[in-house]
N, C-alpha and C positions, 0 to 999 in steps of 0.2 A: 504494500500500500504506500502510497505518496506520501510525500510531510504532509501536500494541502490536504489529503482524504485523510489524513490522521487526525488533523485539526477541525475539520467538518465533523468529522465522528465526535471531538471532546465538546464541540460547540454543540453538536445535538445533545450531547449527555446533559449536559450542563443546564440548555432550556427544559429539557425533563427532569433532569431534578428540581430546578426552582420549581417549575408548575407542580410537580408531586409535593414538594413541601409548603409553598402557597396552599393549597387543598389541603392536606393535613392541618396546616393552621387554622384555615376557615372552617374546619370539624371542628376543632378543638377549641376556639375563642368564640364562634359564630355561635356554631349548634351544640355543645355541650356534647358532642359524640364521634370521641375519636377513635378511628377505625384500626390503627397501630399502636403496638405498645412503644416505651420511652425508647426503649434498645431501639429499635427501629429505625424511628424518626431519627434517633441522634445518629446511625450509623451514616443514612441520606442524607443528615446535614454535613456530615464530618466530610462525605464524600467529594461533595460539592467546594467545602473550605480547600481541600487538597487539588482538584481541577482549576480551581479558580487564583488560588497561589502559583500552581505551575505553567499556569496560562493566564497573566494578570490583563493581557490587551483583551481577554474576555469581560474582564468584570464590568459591572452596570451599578449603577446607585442605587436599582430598586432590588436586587438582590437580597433574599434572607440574610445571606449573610453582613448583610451590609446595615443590618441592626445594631450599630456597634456605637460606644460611646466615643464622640470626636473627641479636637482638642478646647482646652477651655477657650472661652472667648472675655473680650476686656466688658463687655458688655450687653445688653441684649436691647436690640434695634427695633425701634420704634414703626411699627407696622400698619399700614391702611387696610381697613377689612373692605372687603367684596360686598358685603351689604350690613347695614348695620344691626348690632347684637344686642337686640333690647332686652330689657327685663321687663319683668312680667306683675302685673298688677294682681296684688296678695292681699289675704287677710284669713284667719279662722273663723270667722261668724259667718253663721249659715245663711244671715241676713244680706252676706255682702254675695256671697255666691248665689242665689237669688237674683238681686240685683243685676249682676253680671248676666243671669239667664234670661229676664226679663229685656234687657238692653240688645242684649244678641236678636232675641226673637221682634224685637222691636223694629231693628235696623232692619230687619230680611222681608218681615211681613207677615203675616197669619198664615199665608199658605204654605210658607219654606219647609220643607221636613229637614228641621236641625235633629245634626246628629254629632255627639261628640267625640273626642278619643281620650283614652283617659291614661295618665301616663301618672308613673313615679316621679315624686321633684326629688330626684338627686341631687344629695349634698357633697359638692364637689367643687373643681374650679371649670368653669364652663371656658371652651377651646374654639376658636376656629381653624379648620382642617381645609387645604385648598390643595388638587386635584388638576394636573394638565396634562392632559392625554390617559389619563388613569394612574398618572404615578403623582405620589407626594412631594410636593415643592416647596411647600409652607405649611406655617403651624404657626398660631398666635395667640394669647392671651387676650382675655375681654376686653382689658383696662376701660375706657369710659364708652366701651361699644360701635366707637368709630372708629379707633385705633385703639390698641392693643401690643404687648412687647411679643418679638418674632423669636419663638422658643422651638422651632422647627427641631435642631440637631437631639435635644433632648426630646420631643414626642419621639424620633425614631426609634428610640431606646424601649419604648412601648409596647411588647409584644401583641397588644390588643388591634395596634392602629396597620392597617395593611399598609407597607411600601410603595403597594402597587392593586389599585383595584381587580377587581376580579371581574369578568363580561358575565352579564347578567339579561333579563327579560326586563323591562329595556339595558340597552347599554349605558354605563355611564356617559354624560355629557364631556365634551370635548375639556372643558374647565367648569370646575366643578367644588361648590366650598360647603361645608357640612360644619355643624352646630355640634358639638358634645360634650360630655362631662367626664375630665379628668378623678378617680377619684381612687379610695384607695379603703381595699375590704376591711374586716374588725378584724378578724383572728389579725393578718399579714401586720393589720396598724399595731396592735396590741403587742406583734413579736418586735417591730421597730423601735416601742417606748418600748419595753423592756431590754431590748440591746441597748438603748441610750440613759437608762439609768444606770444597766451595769458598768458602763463606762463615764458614769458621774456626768451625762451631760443633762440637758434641761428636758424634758419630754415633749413632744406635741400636745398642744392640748383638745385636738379632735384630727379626726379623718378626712378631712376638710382644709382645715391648715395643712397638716402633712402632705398633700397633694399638690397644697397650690404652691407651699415652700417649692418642694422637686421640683417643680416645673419650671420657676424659677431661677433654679442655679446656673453661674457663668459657667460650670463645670456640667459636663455631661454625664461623665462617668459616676458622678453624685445623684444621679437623675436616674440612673439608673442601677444604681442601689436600693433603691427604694421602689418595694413593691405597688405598682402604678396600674390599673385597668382603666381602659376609655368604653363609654358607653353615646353611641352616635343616635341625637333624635329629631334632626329636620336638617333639609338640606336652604342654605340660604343662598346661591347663586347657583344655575338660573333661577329665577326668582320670579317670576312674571308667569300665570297660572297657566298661560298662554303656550310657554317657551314648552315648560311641562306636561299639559296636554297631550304634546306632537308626542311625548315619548311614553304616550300613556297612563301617567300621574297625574290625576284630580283630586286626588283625595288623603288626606294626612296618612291613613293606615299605609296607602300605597308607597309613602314617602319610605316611612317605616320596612316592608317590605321590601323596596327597591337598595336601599341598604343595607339588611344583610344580606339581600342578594351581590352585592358589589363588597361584602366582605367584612364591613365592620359590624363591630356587636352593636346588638340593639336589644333592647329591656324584654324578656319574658313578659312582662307583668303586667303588658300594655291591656285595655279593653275599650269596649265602645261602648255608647250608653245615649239616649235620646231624652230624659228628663232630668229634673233637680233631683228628684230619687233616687235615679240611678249613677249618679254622682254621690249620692251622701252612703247609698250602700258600699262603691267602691273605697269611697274614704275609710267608712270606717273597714271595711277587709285590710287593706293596707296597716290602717292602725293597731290592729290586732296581729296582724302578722309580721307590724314594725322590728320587733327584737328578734326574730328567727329570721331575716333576710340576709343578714352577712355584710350587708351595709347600708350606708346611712342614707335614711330619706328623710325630710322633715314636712313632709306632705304631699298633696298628688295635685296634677296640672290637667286644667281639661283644653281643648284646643277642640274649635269648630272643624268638622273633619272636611268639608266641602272648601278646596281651594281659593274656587273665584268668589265665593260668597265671604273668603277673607277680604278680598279685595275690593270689595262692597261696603263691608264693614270700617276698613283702616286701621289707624294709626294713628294715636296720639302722640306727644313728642318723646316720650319716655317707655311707651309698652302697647301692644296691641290691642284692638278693642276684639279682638276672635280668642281670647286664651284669658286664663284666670289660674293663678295657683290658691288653692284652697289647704291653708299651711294644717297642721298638727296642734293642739293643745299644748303647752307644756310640760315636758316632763320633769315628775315628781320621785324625787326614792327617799327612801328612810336610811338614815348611820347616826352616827353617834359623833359628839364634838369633844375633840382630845381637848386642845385648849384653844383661848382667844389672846390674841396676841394685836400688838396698839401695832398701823401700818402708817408711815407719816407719806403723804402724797405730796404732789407740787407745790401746791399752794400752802401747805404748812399742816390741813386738815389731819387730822392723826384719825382713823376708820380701824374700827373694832373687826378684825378677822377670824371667822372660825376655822381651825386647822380641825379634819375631820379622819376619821374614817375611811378610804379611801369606798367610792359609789360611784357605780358606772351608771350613766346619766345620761341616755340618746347614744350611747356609742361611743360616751368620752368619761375618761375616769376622773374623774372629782373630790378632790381633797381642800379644798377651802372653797368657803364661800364668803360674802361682804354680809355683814350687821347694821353696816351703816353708820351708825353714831351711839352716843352712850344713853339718849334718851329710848332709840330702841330694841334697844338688850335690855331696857328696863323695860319696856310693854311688854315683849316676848316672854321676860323671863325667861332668857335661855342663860346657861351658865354649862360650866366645864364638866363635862362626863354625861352631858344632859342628851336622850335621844331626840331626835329633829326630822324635821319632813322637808327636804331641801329639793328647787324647782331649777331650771337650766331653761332657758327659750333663746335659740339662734346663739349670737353673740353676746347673749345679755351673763356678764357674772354670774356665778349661781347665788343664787339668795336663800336665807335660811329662812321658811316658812312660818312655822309654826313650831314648838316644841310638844310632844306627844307624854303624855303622864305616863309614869311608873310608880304606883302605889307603892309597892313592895322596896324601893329602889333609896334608899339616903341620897340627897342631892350635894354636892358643893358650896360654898360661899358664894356671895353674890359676887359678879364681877366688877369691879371697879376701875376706871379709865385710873393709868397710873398718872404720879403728879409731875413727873419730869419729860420729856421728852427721850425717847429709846434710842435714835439717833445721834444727839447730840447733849444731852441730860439740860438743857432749858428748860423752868418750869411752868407746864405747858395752862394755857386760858381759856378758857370758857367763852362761847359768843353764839349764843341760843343754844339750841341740840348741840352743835358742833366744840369739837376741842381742838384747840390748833397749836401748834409749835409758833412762836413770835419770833423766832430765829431768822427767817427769813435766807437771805444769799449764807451764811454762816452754817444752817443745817446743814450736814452731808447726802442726810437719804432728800432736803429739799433741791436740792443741788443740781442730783440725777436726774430728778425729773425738771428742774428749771432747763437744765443742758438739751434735754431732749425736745423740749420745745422749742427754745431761743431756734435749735437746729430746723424746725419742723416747716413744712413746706410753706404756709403763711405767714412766717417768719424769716430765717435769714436763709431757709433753703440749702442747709448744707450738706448735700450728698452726702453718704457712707457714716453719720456719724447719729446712731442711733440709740436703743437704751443698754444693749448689754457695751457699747463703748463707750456709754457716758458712766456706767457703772467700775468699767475698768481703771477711765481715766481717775476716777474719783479714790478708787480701792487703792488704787498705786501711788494717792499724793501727787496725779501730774497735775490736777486741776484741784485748784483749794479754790474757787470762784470764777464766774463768765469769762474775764480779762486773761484767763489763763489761757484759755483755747487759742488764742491766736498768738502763742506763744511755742504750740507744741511743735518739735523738732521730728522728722520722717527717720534721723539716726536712730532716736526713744523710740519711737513706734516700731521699728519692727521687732524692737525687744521684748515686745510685747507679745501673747498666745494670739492668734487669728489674725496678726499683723503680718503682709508680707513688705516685699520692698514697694512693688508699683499697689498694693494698697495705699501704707502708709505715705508714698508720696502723693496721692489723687487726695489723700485728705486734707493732706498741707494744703496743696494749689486749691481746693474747693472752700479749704476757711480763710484765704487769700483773697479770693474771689468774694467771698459771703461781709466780707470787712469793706463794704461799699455797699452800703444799702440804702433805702426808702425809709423817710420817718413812719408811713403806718405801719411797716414789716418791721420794725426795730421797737414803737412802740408793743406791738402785739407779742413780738419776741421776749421780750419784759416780765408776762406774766402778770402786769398788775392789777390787782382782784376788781372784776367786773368787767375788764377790759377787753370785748374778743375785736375778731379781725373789722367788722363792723365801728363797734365806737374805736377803735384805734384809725379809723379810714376818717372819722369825720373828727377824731380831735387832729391828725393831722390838718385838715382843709382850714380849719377853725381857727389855728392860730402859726401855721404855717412852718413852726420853730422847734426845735427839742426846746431850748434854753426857753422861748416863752410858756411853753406848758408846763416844762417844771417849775417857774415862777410865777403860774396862772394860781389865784385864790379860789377856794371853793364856788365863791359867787361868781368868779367868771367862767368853771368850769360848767356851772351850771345854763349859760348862755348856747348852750351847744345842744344841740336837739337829740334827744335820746337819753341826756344826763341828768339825772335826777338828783337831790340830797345826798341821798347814800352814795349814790357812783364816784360824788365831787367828792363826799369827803376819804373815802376808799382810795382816792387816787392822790389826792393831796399827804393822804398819811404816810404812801406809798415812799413820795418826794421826800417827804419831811424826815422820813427816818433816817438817823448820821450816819448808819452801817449800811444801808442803801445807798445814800449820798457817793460815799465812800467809794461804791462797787460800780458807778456809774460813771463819778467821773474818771477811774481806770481804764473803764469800758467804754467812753468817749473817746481814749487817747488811742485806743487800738480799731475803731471804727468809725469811719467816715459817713456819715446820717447825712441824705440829700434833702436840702428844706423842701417846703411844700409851698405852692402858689397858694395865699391863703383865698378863700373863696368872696366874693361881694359879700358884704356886710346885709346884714337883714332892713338894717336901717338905709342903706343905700337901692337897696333892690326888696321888697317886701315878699317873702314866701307866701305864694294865695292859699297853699293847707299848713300853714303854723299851726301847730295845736293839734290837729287832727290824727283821728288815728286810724288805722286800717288793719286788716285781717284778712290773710288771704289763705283760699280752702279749695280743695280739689284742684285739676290740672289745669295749667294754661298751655294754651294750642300753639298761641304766640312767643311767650316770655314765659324763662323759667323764673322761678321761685326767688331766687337771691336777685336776678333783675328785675322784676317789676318791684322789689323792697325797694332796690337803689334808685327806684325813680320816684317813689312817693317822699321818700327821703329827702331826694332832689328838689321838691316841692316843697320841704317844711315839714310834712307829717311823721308820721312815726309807724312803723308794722311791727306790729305785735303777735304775739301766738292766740291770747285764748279772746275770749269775746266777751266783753262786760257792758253794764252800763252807758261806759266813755266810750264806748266803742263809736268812730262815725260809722266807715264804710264796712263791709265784710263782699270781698270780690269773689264771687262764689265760679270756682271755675270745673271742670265735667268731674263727673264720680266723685263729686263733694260729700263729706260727710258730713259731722252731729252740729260741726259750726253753724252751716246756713240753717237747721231748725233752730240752733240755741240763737242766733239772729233775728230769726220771724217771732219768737218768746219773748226776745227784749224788746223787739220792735226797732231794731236796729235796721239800717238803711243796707240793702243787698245792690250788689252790682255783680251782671254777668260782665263775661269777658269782652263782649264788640261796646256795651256802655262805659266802662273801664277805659278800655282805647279811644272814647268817645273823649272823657275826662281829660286823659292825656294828650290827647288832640287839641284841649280847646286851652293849654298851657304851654303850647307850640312843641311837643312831644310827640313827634311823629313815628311810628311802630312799626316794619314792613308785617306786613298778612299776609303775603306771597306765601308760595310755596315752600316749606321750611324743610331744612337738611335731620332729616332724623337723628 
């Protein structure tokens, strides 16, 4: 035989082994039913490693074996998604899923036959997966749903995600982007926190985080360490119900099926259902079979199954109006509280912690929860050894419920907020419920968390430098205060654990960079009590100056719209204090603060809603949330969260809640969203209503 017939021969071996091992993976990830044993499979893959080394001008990128962790990267790159990744309008009351069925049959018409699909919400990090010619090119995290960071090299490490789709009934589209949930089983998460406690590191604190951490690393090879499954459930490009049609997909189920048929996994657990009954039964199945599934869902998503009657329906700025996630209850478990122990936070607050028992809790193990303060360890009456009924919802802390009686049982002494500060031994003060450390920049546990904000993105934005290195710098004596940080040397930092060289050098040049900032990013940076990114935005405009606003009196900080009594004098005291003084003007001499153009005087230009106050509820079509604030603002008024008496306006905008009835209760004045733009129109605020970018 020839060289070339010898080389034809290993080039045929070589497409039959990939397609034979492609097919064993789609038995074995797709369908749960693999037809070989491990021996097997591994001998055909080993096969193919050996042909493909001896023969590398064969190799291809969508190759099995080409699952492999690259090398690190400095960063991961900023990505345009294919079509945008909304989230999904939530809530557990049966009132609001209602709602949402009423609105769907509403939009379609009495005669539509709706019909749903009814899906697991996996709790995971939702991916987009992009497909040219059937092979993977991209991979990208949500981030704010229009772009997203390009985590491509790490999904390949993914046994779940195919390299290369599979030809199917229809075939996949020429380009091709799919929606799914990175996430990562209980047993696999459970063996991960226990290798990371054996090795004294910190644990995940759910299957959710540990998913999205992986996914994010510059390192590959750390991505794929970590036991990782992707679960694919809508395809978002082609996107046009139309384009889908031609290839036989109208309908969700089909989306679902055309999916695994091209290879990736999709949920067993899917159903379909035509009424609000048959959605409250599916929920509760799910809920009941929530702890026996192997991983984490925190509730089920229903999705109009008829494609173009999505397309009837739409799109409001933030989530679809064809889908609803109908979340979970929170969950509840019973342990027992070792002790409480005083936690001092940013702001000085010292929060009563219960250390517990450890209680698996939705899938996450749980050893402390928060008390809150010392007036409610005294409601509760919980005290040390005392058994408890402790609740977990989403991202919320777990909180300690209620305490459960033991007749039989001796209890403990009451607990009592100690008198000193545990941080710093200051002796700590009273100021209603709350106990606070008055140490201020001087506490070290206030320190950590002051470091971690001054750092925080509406602040001075300082890449890489977050709580376990504001913790280190602290532990190590490199930072005894703010002014410190832009002092620290990249030679100290790599002597540091988790320091390398081009770390510690990107942190230098980023707190280089971050030592030129804006007064409201410098004030908000700050920390001082009351102060968020909002009133730091308008005491800038107000007085234009660092030096004028620390020398502004209560009464004139009160001239500035939003600041009341308390805020003025909260920020005056801030100033006034010598250890503060102190720690600022340090911190003056190492940061450069841009003045601010102060704004027309009230008295030169009169605001037409001074005084007024507004409330805004449900969605706007037009302006998100923080901008339509910043423009009544802009006018004098003020937006507020809850809805009182003083209330003027309440801008009621779509799937509004309990505000616009507590509005028509008080008799308060409502505005829909086109009278709203009405208002702002006739104060020369002019709003586009075009077509808006999802």
């Amino acid at each position: 035989m020839t060289a070339m017939g010898r080389k034809a021969g290993v080039e045929k071996r070589i497409l039959k082994l990939r397609s034979a091992i492609r097919h064993h993976d789609y038995l074995y990830y797709v369908k749960d039913a693999p037809e070989v044993a491990d021996a097997e499979y591994d001998r055909l893959y080993h096969e193919l490693e050996a042909l493909e080394e001896a023969h590398p001008e064969l190799l291809s990128p969508d190759s099995p074996t080409q699952r492999v962790a690259g090398q690190p990267l400095d960063s991961l790159p900023a990505v345009e998604h294919l079509a945008p990744l909304l989230s999904l309008d939530s809530d557990q009351a049966e009132a609001s899923l209602r709602r949402f069925d009423e609105r769907v049959r509403k939009g379609l018409g009495p005669d539509f036959p709706v019909e749903y699909v009814l899906e697991p919400k996996l709790d995971g990090a939702s991916i987009e997966l992009v497909y040219q010619d059937g092979v993977l090119v991209r991979a990208a995290t949500r981030g704010d749903g229009s772009r997203g960071e390009g985590v491509t090299e790490n999904v390949r490490t993914i046994s779940a995600v195919p390299l290369r789709l599979r030809d199917g009934k229809p075939d996949p589209p020429p380009l091709l982007a799919v929606r799914g949930e990175v996430i990562m089983h209980s047993k696999p998460f459970e063996a991960l926190n226990e290798r990371l406690l054996a090795e004294g590191k910190e644990p995940f604190a759910n299957p959710r985080n540990a998913a999205a951490g992986a996914l994010r690393q510059l390192d590959p090879q750390l991505t794929a360490a970590r036991p990782l499954d992707l679960y694919a459930y809508d395809v978002l490009f082609p996107s046009a119900p139309a384009e889908l049609a031609r290839a036989g997909i109208e309908r969700q189920w089909q989306v679902l099926a055309a999916l695994a048929d091209w290879g990736l996994r999709v949920s067993t657990l899917v159903a379909r259902g035509r009424t609000v009954e048959d959605v409250l039964a599916y929920h509760a199945d799910m809920e009941a079979r929530r702890d026996d599934l192997g991983l984490e869902i925190d509730g089920v998503v229903v999705k109009l199954d008829d494609l173009a009657a999505r397309e009837k329906l739409g799109w409001t700025s933030r989530h679809p109006r064809w889908a609803f996630a109908y979340k979970f209850p929170p969950r509840k478990e019973i342990t027992r509280i070792l002790s409480i122990v005083p936690s001092v936070g940013r702001t000085g607050v010292v929060t009563p912690v219960a250390m517990m028992l450890p209680v698996e809790i939705g899938g996450v193990t749980v050893a402390r929860a928060t008390l809150h303060n010392r007036e409610e360890v005294a409601r509760k009456d919980v005290r040390e050894g005392d058994r408890v009924r402790v609740q977990r919802a989403g991202d919320v802390i777990p909180q300690v419920i209620e305490r459960i009686e033991e007749p039989d049982r001796e209890r403990g002494p009451l607990w009592q907020m100690p008198p000193a500060c545990p941080s710093c031994g200051t002796p700590l003060v009273e100021r209603g419920p709350f106990t606070v450390c008055p140490n201020g920049f001087e506490c070290p546990a206030q320190l950590v968390g002051r470091i971690v904000h001054f750092a925080s993105r509406n602040a001075l934005d300082i890449e890489g430098l977050g709580d376990e290195g504001a913790k280190l710098f602290v532990n190590e004596g490199l930072v005894h205060q703010l002014p410190d940080l832009f002092a620290l040397k990249a030679e100290r930092l790599v002597l540091l654990e988790g320091f390398a060289e081009k770390s510690a050098n990107k942190l230098v040049e980023n707190l280089k960079k971050a030592a030129r900032t804006t007064l409201p990013r410098f004030l908000y940076g700050l920390g001082i009590p009351e102060v968020g990114s909002a009133v730091a935005r308008d005491l800038a405009r107000h007085f234009g100056s660092f030096a004028r606003l620390r020398a502004a009196s209560a009464e004139a900080l009160q001239e500035v719209a939003g600041v009341g009594p308390r805020m003025a004098e909260q920020i005056t005291a801030f100033f006034q204090n010598p250890k503060n003084g102190e720690i600022l003007d340090q911190l003056l001499a190492q940061v450069e603060v841009a003045e601010t153009a102060p704004v027309v005087t009230e008295a030169a230009a009169p605001k037409p809603y001074a005084g007024k106050k507004f409330v805004f509820t449900g969605t706007l079509a037009h302006l998100t949330r923080p901008r339509a604030k910043e423009l009544v603002e802009s006018l004098g008024a003020r937006a507020t969260g809850s809805v009182s008496k003083s209330t003027d306006y309440v801008v009621v905008g779509e799937e509004a809640g309990g505000k616009a009835e507590e509005a028509a209760k008080l008799g308060v004045r409502t505005l829909d969203e086109e009278e709203f733009l009405r208002l702002l129109a006739a104060e020369g605020i002019e709003v586009q209503t075009g077509a808006q970018s999802l």
